[in-house]
C-alpha positions in Angstrom: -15.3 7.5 -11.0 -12.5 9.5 -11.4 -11.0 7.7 -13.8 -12.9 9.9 -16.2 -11.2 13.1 -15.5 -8.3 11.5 -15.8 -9.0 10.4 -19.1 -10.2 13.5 -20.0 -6.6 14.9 -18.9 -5.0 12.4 -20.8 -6.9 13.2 -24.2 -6.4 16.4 -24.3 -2.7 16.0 -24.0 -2.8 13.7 -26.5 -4.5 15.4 -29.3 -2.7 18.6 -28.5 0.6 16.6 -28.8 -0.6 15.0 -32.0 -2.0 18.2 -33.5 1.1 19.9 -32.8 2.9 17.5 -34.9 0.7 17.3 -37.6 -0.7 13.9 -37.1 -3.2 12.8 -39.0 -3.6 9.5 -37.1 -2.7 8.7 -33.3 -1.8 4.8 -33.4 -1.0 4.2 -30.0 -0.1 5.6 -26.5 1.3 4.2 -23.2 1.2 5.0 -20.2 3.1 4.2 -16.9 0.6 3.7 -13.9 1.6 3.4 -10.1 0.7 0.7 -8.1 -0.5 3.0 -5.8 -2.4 5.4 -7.9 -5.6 3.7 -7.0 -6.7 3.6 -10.7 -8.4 1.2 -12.4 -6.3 0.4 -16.1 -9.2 -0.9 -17.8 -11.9 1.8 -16.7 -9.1 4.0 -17.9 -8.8 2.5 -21.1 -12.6 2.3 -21.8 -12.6 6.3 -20.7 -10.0 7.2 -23.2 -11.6 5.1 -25.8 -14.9 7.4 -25.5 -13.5 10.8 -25.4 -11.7 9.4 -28.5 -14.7 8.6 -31.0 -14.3 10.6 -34.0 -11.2 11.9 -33.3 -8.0 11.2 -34.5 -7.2 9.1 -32.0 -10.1 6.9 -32.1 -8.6 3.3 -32.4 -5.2 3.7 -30.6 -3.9 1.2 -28.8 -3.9 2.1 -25.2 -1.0 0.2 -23.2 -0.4 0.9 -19.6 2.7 -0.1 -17.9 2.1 -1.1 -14.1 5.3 0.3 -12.1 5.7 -0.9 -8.3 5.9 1.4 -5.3 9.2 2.1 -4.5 10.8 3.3 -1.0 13.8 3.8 0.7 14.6 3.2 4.1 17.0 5.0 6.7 19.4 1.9 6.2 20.5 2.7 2.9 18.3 0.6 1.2 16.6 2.3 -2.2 14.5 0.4 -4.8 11.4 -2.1 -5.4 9.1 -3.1 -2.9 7.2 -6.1 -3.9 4.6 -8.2 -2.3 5.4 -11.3 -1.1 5.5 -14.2 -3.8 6.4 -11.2 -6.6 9.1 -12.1 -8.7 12.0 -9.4 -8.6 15.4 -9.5 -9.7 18.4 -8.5 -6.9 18.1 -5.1 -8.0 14.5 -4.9 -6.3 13.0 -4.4 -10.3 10.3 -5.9 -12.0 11.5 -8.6 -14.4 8.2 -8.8 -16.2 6.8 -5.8 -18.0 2.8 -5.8 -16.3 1.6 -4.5 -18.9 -2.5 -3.9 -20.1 -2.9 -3.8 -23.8 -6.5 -3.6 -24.7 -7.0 -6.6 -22.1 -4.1 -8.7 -22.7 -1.1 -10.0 -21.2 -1.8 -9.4 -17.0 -3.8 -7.0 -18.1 -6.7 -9.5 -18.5 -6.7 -9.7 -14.9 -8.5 -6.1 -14.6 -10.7 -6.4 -17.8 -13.8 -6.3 -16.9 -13.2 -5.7 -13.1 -16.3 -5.7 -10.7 -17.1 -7.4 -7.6 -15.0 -10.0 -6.9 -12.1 -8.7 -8.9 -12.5 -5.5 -7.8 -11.7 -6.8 -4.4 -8.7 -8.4 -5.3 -7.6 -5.2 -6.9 -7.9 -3.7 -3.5 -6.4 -6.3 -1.7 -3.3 -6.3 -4.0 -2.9 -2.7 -3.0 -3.0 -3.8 0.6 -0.2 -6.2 0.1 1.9 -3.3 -1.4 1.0 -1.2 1.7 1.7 -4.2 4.0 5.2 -4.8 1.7 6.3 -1.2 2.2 9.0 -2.5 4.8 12.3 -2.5 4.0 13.8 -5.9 2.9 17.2 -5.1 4.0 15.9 -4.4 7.7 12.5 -4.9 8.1 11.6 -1.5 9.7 8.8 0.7 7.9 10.3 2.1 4.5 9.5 5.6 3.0 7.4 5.8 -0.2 8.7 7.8 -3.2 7.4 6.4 -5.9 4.6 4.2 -7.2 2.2 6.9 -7.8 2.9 7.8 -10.7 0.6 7.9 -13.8 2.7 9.5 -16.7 2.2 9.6 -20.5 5.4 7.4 -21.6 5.0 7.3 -25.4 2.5 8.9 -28.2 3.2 7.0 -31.4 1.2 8.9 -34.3 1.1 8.7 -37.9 2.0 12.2 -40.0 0.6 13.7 -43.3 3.7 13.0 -44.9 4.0 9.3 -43.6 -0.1 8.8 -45.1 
Protein backbone atom coordinates (compact mmCIF):
# COMPACT_ATOMS: atom_id res chain seq x y z
CA UNK A 1 0.00 0.00 0.00
CA UNK A 2 1.75 2.83 -0.89
CA UNK A 3 -0.58 5.04 0.27
CA UNK A 4 1.38 4.89 3.49
CA UNK A 5 4.47 6.49 2.39
CA UNK A 6 2.61 8.89 1.05
CA UNK A 7 1.06 9.78 4.08
CA UNK A 8 4.05 9.60 5.83
CA UNK A 9 5.34 12.37 3.25
CA UNK A 10 2.41 14.32 3.77
CA UNK A 11 2.84 14.45 7.75
CA UNK A 12 5.90 15.33 7.88
CA UNK A 13 5.25 18.40 5.75
CA UNK A 14 2.62 19.16 7.67
CA UNK A 15 3.92 19.31 11.14
CA UNK A 16 7.10 20.89 9.90
CA UNK A 17 4.85 23.66 8.28
CA UNK A 18 2.84 23.88 11.45
CA UNK A 19 5.79 23.92 13.79
CA UNK A 20 7.39 26.44 11.82
CA UNK A 21 4.53 28.72 12.47
CA UNK A 22 4.09 28.07 15.88
CA UNK A 23 0.85 26.16 15.75
CA UNK A 24 -0.29 24.73 18.50
CA UNK A 25 -3.19 23.00 16.80
CA UNK A 26 -3.39 21.81 12.95
CA UNK A 27 -7.39 22.02 12.15
CA UNK A 28 -7.43 21.03 8.79
CA UNK A 29 -5.50 20.29 5.46
CA UNK A 30 -6.45 19.67 1.82
CA UNK A 31 -5.16 18.27 -0.64
CA UNK A 32 -5.61 18.21 -4.51
CA UNK A 33 -5.41 14.53 -5.97
CA UNK A 34 -5.14 13.53 -9.72
CA UNK A 35 -7.37 11.36 -11.27
CA UNK A 36 -4.65 9.57 -12.42
CA UNK A 37 -2.44 9.27 -9.36
CA UNK A 38 -3.77 5.83 -8.67
CA UNK A 39 -4.35 6.65 -5.00
CA UNK A 40 -6.92 5.65 -2.93
CA UNK A 41 -8.44 9.18 -0.94
CA UNK A 42 -9.80 7.23 1.83
CA UNK A 43 -6.79 4.85 2.54
CA UNK A 44 -5.05 8.17 2.44
CA UNK A 45 -7.08 9.69 4.87
CA UNK A 46 -7.10 6.75 7.35
CA UNK A 47 -3.01 6.84 6.83
CA UNK A 48 -2.72 10.45 7.78
CA UNK A 49 -5.11 9.95 10.63
CA UNK A 50 -2.51 7.32 12.25
CA UNK A 51 0.70 8.92 11.80
CA UNK A 52 -1.32 11.82 13.37
CA UNK A 53 -2.28 10.33 16.91
CA UNK A 54 -0.88 12.43 19.53
CA UNK A 55 0.35 14.91 17.57
CA UNK A 56 -0.84 18.16 16.95
CA UNK A 57 -2.51 17.31 14.11
CA UNK A 58 -4.48 14.52 15.41
CA UNK A 59 -8.16 15.45 14.56
CA UNK A 60 -7.71 17.56 11.35
CA UNK A 61 -10.03 17.52 8.87
CA UNK A 62 -8.47 15.92 5.91
CA UNK A 63 -10.23 17.16 2.51
CA UNK A 64 -8.95 16.02 -0.80
CA UNK A 65 -9.91 17.72 -3.88
CA UNK A 66 -10.25 15.26 -6.98
CA UNK A 67 -8.71 17.21 -10.10
CA UNK A 68 -9.32 15.54 -13.81
CA UNK A 69 -6.62 14.63 -16.18
CA UNK A 70 -5.98 17.17 -18.43
CA UNK A 71 -4.37 16.99 -22.13
CA UNK A 72 -3.82 18.86 -25.04
CA UNK A 73 -3.92 17.87 -28.43
CA UNK A 74 -1.86 18.88 -31.61
CA UNK A 75 -5.19 20.78 -32.75
CA UNK A 76 -5.01 23.37 -30.42
CA UNK A 77 -7.16 22.03 -28.06
CA UNK A 78 -6.00 22.44 -24.15
CA UNK A 79 -8.10 21.62 -21.08
CA UNK A 80 -10.43 18.85 -19.20
CA UNK A 81 -10.80 15.48 -20.35
CA UNK A 82 -13.82 13.96 -18.92
CA UNK A 83 -15.43 10.65 -19.20
CA UNK A 84 -18.31 10.31 -20.95
CA UNK A 85 -21.62 11.25 -19.00
CA UNK A 86 -19.21 13.81 -16.73
CA UNK A 87 -20.68 16.99 -16.37
CA UNK A 88 -18.23 19.86 -17.55
CA UNK A 89 -18.69 23.33 -18.38
CA UNK A 90 -17.46 24.72 -22.16
CA UNK A 91 -14.27 25.44 -20.66
CA UNK A 92 -13.60 21.58 -20.32
CA UNK A 93 -13.67 22.35 -16.07
CA UNK A 94 -15.16 20.56 -13.42
CA UNK A 95 -18.37 22.34 -12.26
CA UNK A 96 -18.58 20.38 -9.09
CA UNK A 97 -15.81 20.42 -6.53
CA UNK A 98 -15.28 16.21 -5.94
CA UNK A 99 -14.32 16.58 -2.98
CA UNK A 100 -13.62 13.76 0.10
CA UNK A 101 -14.11 15.18 3.58
CA UNK A 102 -13.80 12.59 6.10
CA UNK A 103 -16.29 10.44 3.87
CA UNK A 104 -18.67 12.92 2.69
CA UNK A 105 -19.96 14.57 -0.23
CA UNK A 106 -18.63 12.06 -3.44
CA UNK A 107 -16.24 11.22 -1.21
CA UNK A 108 -18.53 8.51 0.34
CA UNK A 109 -18.18 6.73 -2.84
CA UNK A 110 -14.45 5.58 -1.80
CA UNK A 111 -15.13 5.14 1.99
CA UNK A 112 -14.69 2.09 2.84
CA UNK A 113 -13.51 0.83 -0.71
CA UNK A 114 -12.80 -3.00 -1.16
CA UNK A 115 -13.93 -5.41 -3.69
CA UNK A 116 -16.47 -4.32 -5.65
CA UNK A 117 -15.80 -0.67 -5.22
CA UNK A 118 -12.42 -1.04 -5.61
CA UNK A 119 -13.20 -2.22 -9.03
CA UNK A 120 -15.15 0.54 -9.96
CA UNK A 121 -12.39 2.79 -8.75
CA UNK A 122 -10.24 1.06 -11.35
CA UNK A 123 -12.65 1.11 -13.94
CA UNK A 124 -13.30 4.94 -13.56
CA UNK A 125 -9.60 5.35 -14.19
CA UNK A 126 -10.03 3.27 -17.38
CA UNK A 127 -12.67 5.63 -18.58
CA UNK A 128 -10.27 8.58 -18.10
CA UNK A 129 -7.60 6.57 -20.00
CA UNK A 130 -10.23 5.65 -22.69
CA UNK A 131 -11.43 9.69 -22.46
CA UNK A 132 -7.88 10.92 -23.06
CA UNK A 133 -8.97 11.80 -26.84
CA UNK A 134 -9.39 15.09 -27.80
CA UNK A 135 -12.99 16.35 -27.93
CA UNK A 136 -12.24 18.89 -30.52
CA UNK A 137 -10.82 16.08 -33.02
CA UNK A 138 -11.01 12.91 -31.67
CA UNK A 139 -7.37 11.88 -32.22
CA UNK A 140 -5.31 10.64 -29.09
CA UNK A 141 -4.60 13.76 -26.78
CA UNK A 142 -1.31 14.35 -24.68
CA UNK A 143 -1.54 14.12 -20.83
CA UNK A 144 -0.14 16.95 -18.68
CA UNK A 145 -1.89 16.87 -15.90
CA UNK A 146 -4.03 14.76 -13.59
CA UNK A 147 -1.37 13.43 -11.55
CA UNK A 148 -0.95 15.56 -9.34
CA UNK A 149 -1.26 15.06 -5.50
CA UNK A 150 -0.29 18.57 -3.95
CA UNK A 151 -0.73 19.95 -0.42
CA UNK A 152 -3.32 22.93 -1.32
CA UNK A 153 -4.06 24.46 2.20
CA UNK A 154 -2.80 23.83 6.04
CA UNK A 155 -5.21 25.72 8.21
CA UNK A 156 -3.74 25.71 11.85
CA UNK A 157 -4.47 27.26 14.99
CA UNK A 158 -1.51 29.61 16.78
CA UNK A 159 -0.42 30.24 20.38
CA UNK A 160 -1.61 33.53 20.19
CA UNK A 161 -5.03 32.66 18.48
CA UNK A 162 -5.47 29.75 21.76
Amino acid sequence: MHEYSIACEIFEQVIATAKAHRASEVKSLTLVMGRLTHTNPEQLKFCFEVLAEGSIAEGAEFIVEMLSPSVECECGYQGRAEPPGHPTDQSGEDIGEDRSENGNESGARNRNESGAEAELHQSELLEYVAALNCPTCGKAARITGGQELIIKTIDIETEDES
